[in-house]
C-alpha positions in Angstrom: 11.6 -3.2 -4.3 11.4 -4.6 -7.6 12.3 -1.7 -10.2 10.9 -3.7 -13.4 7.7 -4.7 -14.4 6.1 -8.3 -15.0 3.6 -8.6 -17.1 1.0 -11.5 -15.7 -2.2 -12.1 -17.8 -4.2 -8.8 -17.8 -2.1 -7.4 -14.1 1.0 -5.7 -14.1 3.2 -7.1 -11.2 5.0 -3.7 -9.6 6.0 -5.1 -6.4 5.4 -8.3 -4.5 5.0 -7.2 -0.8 6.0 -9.3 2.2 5.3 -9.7 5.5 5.6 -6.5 7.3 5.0 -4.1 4.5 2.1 -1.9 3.3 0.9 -0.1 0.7 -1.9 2.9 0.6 -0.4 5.6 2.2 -0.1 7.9 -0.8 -3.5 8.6 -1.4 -3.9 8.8 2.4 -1.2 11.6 2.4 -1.7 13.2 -0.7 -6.1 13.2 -0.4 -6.1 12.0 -3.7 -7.8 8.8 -5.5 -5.7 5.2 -5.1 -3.3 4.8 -7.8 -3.2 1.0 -8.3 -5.2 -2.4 -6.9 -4.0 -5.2 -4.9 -4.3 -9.1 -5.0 -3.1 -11.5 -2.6 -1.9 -14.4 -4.6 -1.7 -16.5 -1.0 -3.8 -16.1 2.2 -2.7 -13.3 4.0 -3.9 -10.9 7.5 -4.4 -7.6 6.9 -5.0 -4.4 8.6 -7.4 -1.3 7.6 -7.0 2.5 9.3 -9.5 5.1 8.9 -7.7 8.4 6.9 -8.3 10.6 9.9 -6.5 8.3 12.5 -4.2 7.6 10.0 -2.9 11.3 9.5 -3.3 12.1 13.5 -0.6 9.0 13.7 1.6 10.5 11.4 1.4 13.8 12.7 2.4 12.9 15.8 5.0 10.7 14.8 8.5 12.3 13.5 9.8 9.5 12.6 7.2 7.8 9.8 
């Protein structure tokens, strides 16, 4: 993880992600309102979960 930030036009670069990685799951945890955007700066796949089968996976899973 990158512990500074970059200043890129109007965006603040906190962390470049690669592949593998994922982002979202503290609003999805906490219930409360996303804390930052994203924006792929290269073609990417990406995956979306609904917030109920989200927290019935991690329920159920001790070790996430």
């Amino acid at each position: 993880k990158k512990t500074q930030f970059k200043y890129k036009g109007n965006y603040v670069v906190i962390n470049e992600l690669t592949a593998g990685n994922y982002f979202g799951e503290i609003a999805a945890i906490s219930n409360m309102r996303r804390s930052a955007s994203v924006i792929a700066i290269s073609p990417m796949v990406i995956g979306k979960i609904k917030i109920d089968k989200f927290r019935t996976f991690m329920y159920s899973n001790n070790n996430f």
